[in-house]
Structure formats: C-alpha cells, structure tokens
N, C-alpha and C positions, 0 to 999 in steps of 0.2 A: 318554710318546710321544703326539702328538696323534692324535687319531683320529677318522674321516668315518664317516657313513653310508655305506652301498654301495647301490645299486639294481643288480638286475639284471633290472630294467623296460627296458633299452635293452641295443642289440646289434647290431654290426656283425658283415653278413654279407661276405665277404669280395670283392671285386667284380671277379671276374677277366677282367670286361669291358672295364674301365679299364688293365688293364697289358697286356693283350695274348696273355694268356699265361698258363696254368693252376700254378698252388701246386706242382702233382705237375713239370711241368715243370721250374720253380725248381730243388726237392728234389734232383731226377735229375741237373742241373748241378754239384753240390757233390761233390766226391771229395775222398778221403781214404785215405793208404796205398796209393793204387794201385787201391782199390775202390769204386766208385761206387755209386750209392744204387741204380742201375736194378738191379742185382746184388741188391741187398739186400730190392726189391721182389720179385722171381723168388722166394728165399729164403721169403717171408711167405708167397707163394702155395704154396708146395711144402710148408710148414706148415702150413697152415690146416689140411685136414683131418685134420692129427691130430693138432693140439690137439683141435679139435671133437669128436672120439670121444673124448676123455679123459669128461666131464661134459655132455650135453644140455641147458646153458644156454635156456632161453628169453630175447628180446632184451627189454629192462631197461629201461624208461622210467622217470626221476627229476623230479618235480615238488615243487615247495616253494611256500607260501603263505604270507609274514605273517610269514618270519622275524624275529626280535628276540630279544637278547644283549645282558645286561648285567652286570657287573662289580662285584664290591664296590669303591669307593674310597677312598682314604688321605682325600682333604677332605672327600668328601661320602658319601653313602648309598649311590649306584650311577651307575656311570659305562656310559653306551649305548654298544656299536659296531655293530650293526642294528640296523637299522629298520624295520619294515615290509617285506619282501624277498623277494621274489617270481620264480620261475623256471623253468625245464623243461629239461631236458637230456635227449638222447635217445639211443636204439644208433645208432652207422656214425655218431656225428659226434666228433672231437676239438672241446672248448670250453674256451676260458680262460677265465678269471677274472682284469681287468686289475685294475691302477689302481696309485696311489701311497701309498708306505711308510705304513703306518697305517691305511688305508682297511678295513682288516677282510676280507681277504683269503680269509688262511689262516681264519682267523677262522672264515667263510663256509663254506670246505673242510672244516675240523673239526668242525662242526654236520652239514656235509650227511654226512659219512664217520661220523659220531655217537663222536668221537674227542674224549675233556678238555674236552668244554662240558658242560659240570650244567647250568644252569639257562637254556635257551634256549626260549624261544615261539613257536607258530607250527605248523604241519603241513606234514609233509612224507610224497611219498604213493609207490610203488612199483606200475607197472603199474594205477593207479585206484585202486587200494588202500593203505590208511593205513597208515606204515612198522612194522614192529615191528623194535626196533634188535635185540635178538637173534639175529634171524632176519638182518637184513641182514647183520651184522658177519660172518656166515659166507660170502654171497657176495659181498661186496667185499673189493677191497682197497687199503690206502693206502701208498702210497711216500711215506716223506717227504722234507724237504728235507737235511737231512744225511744222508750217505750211509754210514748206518753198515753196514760186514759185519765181518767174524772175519780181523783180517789175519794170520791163523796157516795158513788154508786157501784152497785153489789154487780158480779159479775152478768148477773139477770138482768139486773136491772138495763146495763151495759147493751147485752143485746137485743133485749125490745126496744131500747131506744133507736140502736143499727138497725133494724126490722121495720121500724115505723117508719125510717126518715126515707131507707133503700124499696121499703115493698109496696108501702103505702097502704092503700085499701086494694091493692090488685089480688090479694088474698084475706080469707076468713082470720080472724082472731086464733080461732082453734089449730089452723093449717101453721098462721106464722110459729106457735107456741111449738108446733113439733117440730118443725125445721130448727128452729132455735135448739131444744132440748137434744135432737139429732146432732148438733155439731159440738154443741156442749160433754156429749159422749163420747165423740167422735175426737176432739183432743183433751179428752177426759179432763175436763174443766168442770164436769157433773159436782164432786163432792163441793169444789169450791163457789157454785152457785151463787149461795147469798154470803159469801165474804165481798166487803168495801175492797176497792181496788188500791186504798190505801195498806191492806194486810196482806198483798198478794205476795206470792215470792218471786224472784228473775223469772223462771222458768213459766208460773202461771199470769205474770204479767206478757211477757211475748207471746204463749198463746191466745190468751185476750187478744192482742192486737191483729193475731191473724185471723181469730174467731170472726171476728168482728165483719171482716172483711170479705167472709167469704159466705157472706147471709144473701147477697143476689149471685152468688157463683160464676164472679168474675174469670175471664178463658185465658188472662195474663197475670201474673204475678208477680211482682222485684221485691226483693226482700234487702236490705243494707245493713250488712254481718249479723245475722240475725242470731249469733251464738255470742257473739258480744257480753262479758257479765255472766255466763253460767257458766256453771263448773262440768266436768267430762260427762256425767250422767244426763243430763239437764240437754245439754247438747246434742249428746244423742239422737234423744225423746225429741226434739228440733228437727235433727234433720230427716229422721226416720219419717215423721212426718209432713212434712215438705215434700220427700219422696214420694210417698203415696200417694197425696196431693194431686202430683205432677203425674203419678203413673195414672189419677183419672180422668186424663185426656187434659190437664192443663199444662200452660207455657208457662214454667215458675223458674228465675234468675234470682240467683242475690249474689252477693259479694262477700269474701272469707277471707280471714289473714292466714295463720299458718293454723292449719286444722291439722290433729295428730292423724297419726298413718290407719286408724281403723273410720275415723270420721272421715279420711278423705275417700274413702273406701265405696262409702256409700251414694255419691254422686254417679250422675249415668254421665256427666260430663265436666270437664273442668277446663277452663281458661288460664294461662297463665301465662306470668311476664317470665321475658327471659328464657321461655321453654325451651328443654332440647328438645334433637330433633327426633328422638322415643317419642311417637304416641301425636305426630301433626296433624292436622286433619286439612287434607291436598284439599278438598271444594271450599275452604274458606281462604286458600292462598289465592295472589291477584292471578290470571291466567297465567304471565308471563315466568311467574314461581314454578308454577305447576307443573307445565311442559318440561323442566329441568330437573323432576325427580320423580317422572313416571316410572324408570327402571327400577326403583325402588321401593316404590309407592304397594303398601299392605294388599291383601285381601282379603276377605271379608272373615275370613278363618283369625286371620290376625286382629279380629277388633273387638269388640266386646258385644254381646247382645242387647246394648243398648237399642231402644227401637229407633233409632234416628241415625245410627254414628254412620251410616254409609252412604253411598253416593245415588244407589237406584229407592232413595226414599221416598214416598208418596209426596209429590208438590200440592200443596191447600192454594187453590186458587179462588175458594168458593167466596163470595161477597161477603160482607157482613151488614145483616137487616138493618136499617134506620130503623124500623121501628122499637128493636130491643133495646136502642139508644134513646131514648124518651124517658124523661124523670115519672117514676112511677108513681113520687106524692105531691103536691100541689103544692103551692108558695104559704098558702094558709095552713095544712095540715104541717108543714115543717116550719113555718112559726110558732105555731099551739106546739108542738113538741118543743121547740127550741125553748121556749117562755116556760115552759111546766118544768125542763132539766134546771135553767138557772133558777128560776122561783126554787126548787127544790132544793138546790145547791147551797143558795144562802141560807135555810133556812136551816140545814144540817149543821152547818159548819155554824152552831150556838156559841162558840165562844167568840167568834168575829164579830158576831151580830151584838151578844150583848156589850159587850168591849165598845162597839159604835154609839150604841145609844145610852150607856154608861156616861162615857165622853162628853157627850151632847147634853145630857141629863148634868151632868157636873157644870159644862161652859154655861149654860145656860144657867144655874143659879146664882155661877158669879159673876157674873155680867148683870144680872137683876140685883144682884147686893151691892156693886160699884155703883151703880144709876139708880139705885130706890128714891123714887118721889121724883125727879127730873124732870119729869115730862109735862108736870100742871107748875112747876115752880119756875116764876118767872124770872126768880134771880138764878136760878142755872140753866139760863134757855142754851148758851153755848153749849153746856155739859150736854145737851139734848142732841147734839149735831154729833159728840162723839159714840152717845149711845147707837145714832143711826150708821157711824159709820164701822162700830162693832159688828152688824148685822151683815155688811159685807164681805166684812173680813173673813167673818167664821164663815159665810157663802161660799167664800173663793175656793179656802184652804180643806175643811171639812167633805166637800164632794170631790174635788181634784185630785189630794194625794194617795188616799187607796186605787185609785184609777190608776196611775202611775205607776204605783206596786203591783195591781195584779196584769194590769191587759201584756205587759212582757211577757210574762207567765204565759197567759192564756193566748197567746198568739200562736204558739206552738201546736198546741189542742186543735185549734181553728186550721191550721195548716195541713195538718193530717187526715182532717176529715173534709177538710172544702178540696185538698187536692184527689178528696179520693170519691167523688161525687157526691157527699151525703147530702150536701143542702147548698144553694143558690147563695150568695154573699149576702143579698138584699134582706131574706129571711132574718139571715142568721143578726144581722145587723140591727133591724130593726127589733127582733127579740132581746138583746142585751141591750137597747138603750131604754124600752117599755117594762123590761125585767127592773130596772132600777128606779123606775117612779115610784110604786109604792111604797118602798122603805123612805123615799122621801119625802112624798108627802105628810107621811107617818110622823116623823121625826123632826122637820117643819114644822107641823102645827103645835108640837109638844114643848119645842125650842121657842119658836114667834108667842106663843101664849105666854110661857112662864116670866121672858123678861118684858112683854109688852105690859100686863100686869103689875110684875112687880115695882115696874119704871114710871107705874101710875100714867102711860098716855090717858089719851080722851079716849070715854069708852062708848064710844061711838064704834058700832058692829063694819060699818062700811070703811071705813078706817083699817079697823083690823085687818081685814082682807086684802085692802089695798099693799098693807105691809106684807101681807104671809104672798100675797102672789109677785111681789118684787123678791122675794127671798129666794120663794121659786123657782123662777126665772133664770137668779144670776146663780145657785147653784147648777141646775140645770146645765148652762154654759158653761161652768167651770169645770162640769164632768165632760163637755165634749170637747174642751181647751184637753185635758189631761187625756184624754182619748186622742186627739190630734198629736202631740206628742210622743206618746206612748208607741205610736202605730209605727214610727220610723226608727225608734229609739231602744237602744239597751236599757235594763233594768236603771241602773246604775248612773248612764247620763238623765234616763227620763227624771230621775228624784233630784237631779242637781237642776233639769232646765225647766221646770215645773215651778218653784219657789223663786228663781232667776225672771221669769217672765211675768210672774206676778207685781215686781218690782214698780215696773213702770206704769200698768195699770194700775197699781196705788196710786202712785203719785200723780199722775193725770187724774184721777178720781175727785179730788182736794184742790189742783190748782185753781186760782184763781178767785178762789171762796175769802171772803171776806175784804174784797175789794172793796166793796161797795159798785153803789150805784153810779152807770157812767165811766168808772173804768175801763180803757184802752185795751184791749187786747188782742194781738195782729187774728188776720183771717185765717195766715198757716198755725198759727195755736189752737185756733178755736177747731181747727181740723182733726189737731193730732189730740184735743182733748175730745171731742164727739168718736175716736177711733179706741177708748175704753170703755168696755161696755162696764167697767162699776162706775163711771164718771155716772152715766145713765140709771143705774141701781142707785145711785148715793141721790140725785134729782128726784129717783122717783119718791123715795120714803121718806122725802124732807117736804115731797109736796103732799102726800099722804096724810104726813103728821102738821102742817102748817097751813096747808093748804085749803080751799071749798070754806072760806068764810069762817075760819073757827075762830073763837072766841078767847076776848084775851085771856091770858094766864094767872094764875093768883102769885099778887105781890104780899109774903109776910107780915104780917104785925110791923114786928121789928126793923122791915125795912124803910126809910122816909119814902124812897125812890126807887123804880125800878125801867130801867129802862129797855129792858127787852121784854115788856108785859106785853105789848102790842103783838100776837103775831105776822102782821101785815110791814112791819116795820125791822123786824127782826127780818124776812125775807131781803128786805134791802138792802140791807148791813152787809147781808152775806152772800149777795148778788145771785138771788134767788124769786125774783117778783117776777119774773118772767118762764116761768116753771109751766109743764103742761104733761099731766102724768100720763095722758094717751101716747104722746110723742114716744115717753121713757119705755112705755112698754112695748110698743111696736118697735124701735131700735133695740130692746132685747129682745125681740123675737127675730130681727133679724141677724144679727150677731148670734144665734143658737142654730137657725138655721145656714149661714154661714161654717161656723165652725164644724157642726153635722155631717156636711155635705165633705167638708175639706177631709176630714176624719175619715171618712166613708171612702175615699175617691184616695187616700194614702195606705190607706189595708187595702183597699182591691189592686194597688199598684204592686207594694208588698209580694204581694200572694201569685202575682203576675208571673207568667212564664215568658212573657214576650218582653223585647227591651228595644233601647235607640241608638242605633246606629251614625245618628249625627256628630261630627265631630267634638260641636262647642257643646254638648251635653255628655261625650265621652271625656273631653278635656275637665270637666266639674267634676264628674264622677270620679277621675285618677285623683282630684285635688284633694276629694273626702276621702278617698281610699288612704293614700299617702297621711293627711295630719287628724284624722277623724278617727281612722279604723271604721271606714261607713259600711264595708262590704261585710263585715261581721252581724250588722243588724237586719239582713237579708233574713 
C-alpha cells in the first residue's frame, strides 16, 4: 500500500462566512425517522449535566511535536509513514483528520490514542505536560472503525453491561439505569433498546459503539472514519453528533476519507494532507515556519468561530486527579459480569449449543457400538486399548477446534474493550476459561457414561471417575492448546496449525506400547514422549481400566485359550506394569497449567502497546513479517 507523509502543520478552519449559514444549521436540516437533529440537540443538553457529575473531568488539551513512525519492511530496513508531525487538538472542538488512503491516518490516530505503535518518535504532551500513556489510556477512549459489539445482546442489555464493568457500585442501580436511558435518548438509540445487536443497522451499530463509551464520560475521544459504511444521511446524524459531543467541553478526533462538501462543513476543525496554504493554522507551524508568514498571517476576523482556532486561547494546565483514574469495579465484580455475559452468550446462541452436544450425543453412540462388550472380554483386551485411546482423540479434537474458530473472532471484542478500560485482562481471562467448564463437564459425563457402559468396562463407580477426570483433564488442555494458538494466529492459520500440532502428540501417545517388558528405549525419547500430555491421558485410562488389582477378564466358552485374560499380564505386553495414575494426573495438571499461563501471557502480549527494540527480536519479527504475513495478526 503506498504511503505519504501527513503534516498536520495546515488546517482548514471551516468558513461559515462563505455559505451563509452555520454547520449547526446544516446538522438541524437532516432528519431521519420522523426525528430531526434539533431533537437530538435538546437531548445532549438535557444530558450534559449528568454525564458531568458521573467523573470531574478537567478539559483535556492534546499537543504533539515531531511525530515519526516507521515500519519494518519486506525490501528495505524501515519503511516511513510520519514525518516530522506536529499538532494540537483542543476540548469543545470536533477535528478530523483527512486525507487519501495511505496517507497515515489511522496511523496518526493510533500514536496519538497510544494504540499498536511500538516504536513511534516524537512527544506528545497532555495539558503542558508530557503524556504518560498509562495514565492516558485510562482517560481516553477509542472507537474504532469496525464496529464490533456482541450480537447476542440487546442494545440495553449492551449498556448495563458498559455501566457495570465502568461504574461499578460507585452508583445506585436506579442512578446507573437513568444515565444509561439518558444517553440512549441522547443518540436516539431509545426505540432500538431491546433490538440484539445482531439486527442493528450501520448507523445504530456506531452509535452503540459510542454509547457505550461514553457511560463514565470520558474528556478524550478518537474515533477511526467513523462514517465508514453509512450512506449520506446516516453520516450526518454521525457527525452532528460528534459535534455536540465535543461542543460539551470534550477533546474528540477521528479520522475521514473524502467527506462531501456539507459534511465537511460541520467540523470546527480539519487536518489535511497536502493542504494549501488557504486556512493554515501558523501556532502548529515549527517556529522557524512561522516567522516567515507573519505578514500574512489571518486575523481573528478571518477565522471561524470556532472556540479554539486562534492563538490567545485559554492554555489547560490544570492536573488530572489520580483519583478519577482508579477502576471504579473490583476484579470480582467484573468477573461475575464477565462470566454472566459468556454464560448468557452461549446459552443464546441455541443452535451452536445443540449442534455441540448433538455431535457428542452421536460420537459417543458410535464409539459405544464399535467396542460393545470389549472391556470384560478377554479375547479383545487389545480392542480395549483402542477404545481408550478413542477417548483421547475425541478429548483432543472436540474442545480444541471450536476454540480455534471462535477466539480469532473474539479477540477483536476483547481489544475494544480491554483497550478502552472496561475490564483488567486477568478478569476477563479467567471468566472465559471458568465460562467453559460447565458445558464440559455436562457433556463429559454424558459422553464417558454412554460409551464406558456400552463398552461393558468394570462397573466399579471408582473407575468410572478415574476415567471421566482423565477425560477432563486432557480436554481441558486441549482448550488451552487451541487458545494458545489462536491468541497469535489468524482465523485461517489457527484451523490449519490446530490439527498440524495435534499430529505429533498422537503419535508420541502410542510409541513405544507394545514392546513389552524390558524394552530399550533412549532417555531423549523417553523425554520427548513424557512432553505429550495424551501420552499421560492414554497411561492414565489404561491404568484406570487395568489397573488397582482387577480382576481377570472372561474368556468365552468358545475360546480354548485366552491369553490376555490376566489383566496383570496384558499391562506387560503392552509396557504398561509400571503405570501410576497420580503421576498422569498431576503432569496433566501440569501441562494445563503450562499451557494457561503461555495463552494468557500471548493475548496480554497481543494487546500490548509497548514493543522490543532489541535487534535479534527486530531481525525475527521482519523474518514473520516478510514469509508469515505475522503483522496482520496483531
């Protein structure tokens, strides 16, 4: 993709001298559904004050100096998209950010929001003071261009969950429900209430997204092309509101491609590349600019009434409270929300769910009709090792592959809202892996009973258990195998290196079975087969089912001879007398906590704004870039 410098050294102020007729005007023209924007103004103003009492915001001045961003490249060393970039954005003005596809836009946005740039240069300062992106990330917030929400829940539903996770208990039940209702009016998203955000349309899926966001009444806003997908009306109603937005006392930026000439109309400010020299704005030129078109340089008659566009504008030096920077709901209260949304989510989405246990309900009867009787029969004790090692397969495969399919998906979800403070990672993490126990163990017990039954093991109750908590276990792990995965991976690779990786954990599973007793096997094998954890699954259930003194097996009428009746002897055979099922379950416990942590520690990395500047991990990263496409999965 080709790509420009951007300067935001020039800037048209918006000249509502020349049309005749003010932006708000315009705005107020445009209806939609029978309700017109002057409505929706009324609305904003009947909100303000209580947003305002949610958080005493101080108004938010953003200045940038010198910005530069560069890229590792496929041909060369490092590929520029700033340059030298330089800017000020101020409260009470909506400003874009124009220009054409490539010009470093978003780019521009994602530095200044301190969002997926690692390695950008330059200073950028908050109130006269030098930004610390920690501190920032807490009081802004970013919308981005895709308008991701949970199309499982109603637009209500939507913002009591933003309300719970942002307000906490620092407000009544009754206070948050009018705030909520308040903003719902406010970008008249009222009628669409209890519509699933799967039925939304463009235009009330982006207000969602800004609703959403403005439930602790953030003092900064970035929005990235936030007209993206709607048609001219839609747009409108967009930025009309944006403006307002910004006219009550907030700093709100986004980024636009070519907006027609009544929509660029309505901005108090606008950035562009390439600007001529109509409309510069001389205090964001370097000083040395400056001095060299005083003689020409506008006056105050010449600019627009914007409340910022001149040069004697009020400087915000005031501090910003640490305390309004403190998460306002506890680690527990936004896990109990986070656990209640995915519990709720699966339980909606009824055709995923029965489709799963459908599946399970089917494998599982044919696996009990392939091995019926096998397990008390001592002429197919082998066929008994296959039954056990059916149980890991469908272990492996069964938990792993929907993980694969959806956490690509849902990463997106998670990016939006962990970038924009709703909830801790830890939370969040620990709710989607406890979110998923219960349909396992559910569908576990439903599975390990029909074919432990029909396969006639021993019906010894301790037994059973022994198998359903191996089953457990290495499903368990194979959700946090496919989660590990998933967390660095596209959609697309994850499904290809999911079944790929499974390979070899098979077959290390199996080696070495049926050697017998006494068989040589080096110390680096015996390593690389203890390092799959079904080798451990396949140990445990064979010592489950052979194991603790049971009793031999029935040899047929029919047969004279059976020589795998003994089960003490059959363990021999199949180099299995030395089995210890505590062993197996504690190395899967440790392999789940292993893989847990790895998962965990690859989505916080993911999600990470900060990056390495060390060379031999810049040199790896160009190598995935170049034959991988790795930077895509950021």
């Amino acid at each position: 993709m080709e790509t420009r410098d951007i300067s935001c050294g020039y800037s048209y102020d918006s000249c509502n001298s020349q049309s005749g007729r003010s932006s708000l005007a315009y705005s107020n023209d445009v209806i939609a559904g029978g309700s017109t924007l002057v409505e929706q103004s009324d609305n904003l103003n009947n909100s303000s004050n209580i947003l305002k009492s949610l958080l005493n915001w101080p108004p938010v001045n953003l200045e940038f100096h010198n910005l530069t961003y560069e890229v590792p490249d496929v041909d060369k060393e490092k590929k520029r998209i700033l340059h030298s970039v330089s800017g000020e954005f101020r409260p009470g003005e909506l400003t874009a950010i124009m220009g054409p596809s490539g010009a470093g836009k978003t780019t521009l946005l994602n530095i200044l929001a301190s969002f997926g740039t690692k390695q950008s240069s330059g200073e950028v300062r908050i109130n006269e003071n030098i930004r610390d992106v920690k501190t920032f990330r807490k009081m802004s917030r970013y919308i981005m261009q895709n308008d991701t929400i949970d199309p499982h829940f109603t637009v209500l539903e939507s913002m009591m969950l933003s309300a719970g996770l942002k307000l906490g208990t620092t407000l009544p039940q009754q206070q948050r429900m009018q705030i909520i209702n308040e903003i719902l009016t406010m970008l008249r998203l009222q009628k669409a209430a209890n519509t699933k955000g799967l039925r939304l349309s463009g235009g009330e899926r982006k207000r969602l997204c800004i609703a959403m966001e403005l439930v602790n009444n953030p003092p900064i806003i970035f929005l990235d092309e936030p007209t993206t997908g709607l048609d001219d009306i839609s747009s409108s109603q967009c930025v009309a509101l944006l403006r307002r937005i910004a006219h009550a006392g907030r700093t709100v930026i986004c980024s636009i491609h070519t907006p027609p000439a009544k929509l660029f109309e309505m901005f108090d400010k606008v950035s562009m590349v390439n600007a001529v020299e109509n409309g510069k704005i001389y205090r964001w030129l370097p000083k040395s600019e400056s001095d060299n078109v005083n003689s020409t340089r506008p006056n105050k008659s010449e600019t627009t009434s914007g409340v910022s566009s001149f040069d004697e504008i009020e400087k915000f030096e005031m501090e910003i409270d640490k305390k309004l920077l403190r998460p306002q709901s506890t680690w527990w209260q936004q896990y109990r929300l986070l656990l209640m949304r995915m519990l709720t989510r699966m339980w909606r989405d009824k055709f995923y769910f029965k489709m799963k246990f459908s599946v399970k309900f089917i494998m599982a009867l044919l696996v009990g009709a392939m091995y019926t009787g096998v397990g008390n029969d001592a002429t197919k004790a082998l066929f008994n090792f296959g039954f056990a090692f059916t149980i890991i397969i469908a272990y492996l495969y069964m938990p792993m592959m929907p993980i694969l399919l959806e956490f690509p998906s849902e990463i997106r979800l998670l990016k939006r809202e962990y970038f924009n403070q709703w909830y801790r990672l830890s939370s969040y993490f620990v709710a989607l892996v406890t979110s998923k126990l219960p349909s396992m163990l559910i569908m576990a017990l439903m599975y390990i009973t029909i074919v432990y039954l029909m396969s006639n093991q021993p019906l010894e109750l301790y037994r059973f258990v022994m198998v359903y908590l191996v089953a457990i276990l290495t499903g368990q792990i194979s959700e946090s195998l496919g989660l590990l995965l998933s967390s660095r991976l596209n959609l697309v690779n994850s499904m290809f290196m999911g079944p790929v990786t499974a390979v070899p954990l098979i077959l290390l599973s199996t080696f070495g079975m049926g050697y017998g007793k006494g068989t040589y096997i080096s110390p680096f094998m015996r390593f690389i087969m203890n390092c799959s954890y079904l080798r451990h699954s396949m140990e445990g259930i064979m010592e489950a089912l052979y194991g603790y003194n049971r009793s031999d097996t029935i040899c047929p009428p029919t047969e004279m001879f059976c020589m795998f009746k003994s089960a003490r002897f059959l363990r021999v055979i199949l180099g299995f007398e030395n089995l210890n099922y505590t062993f197996s379950i504690v190395c899967l416990g440790v392999f789940y906590i292993i893989f847990t942590v790895l998962a965990f520690a690859l989505i916080k990395h993911r999600l990470s704004t900060s990056g390495t500047t060390h060379p031999f991990i810049q040199k790896i990263n160009k190598y995935l870039i170049k034959y991988f496409n790795f930077n895509t999965y950021k």
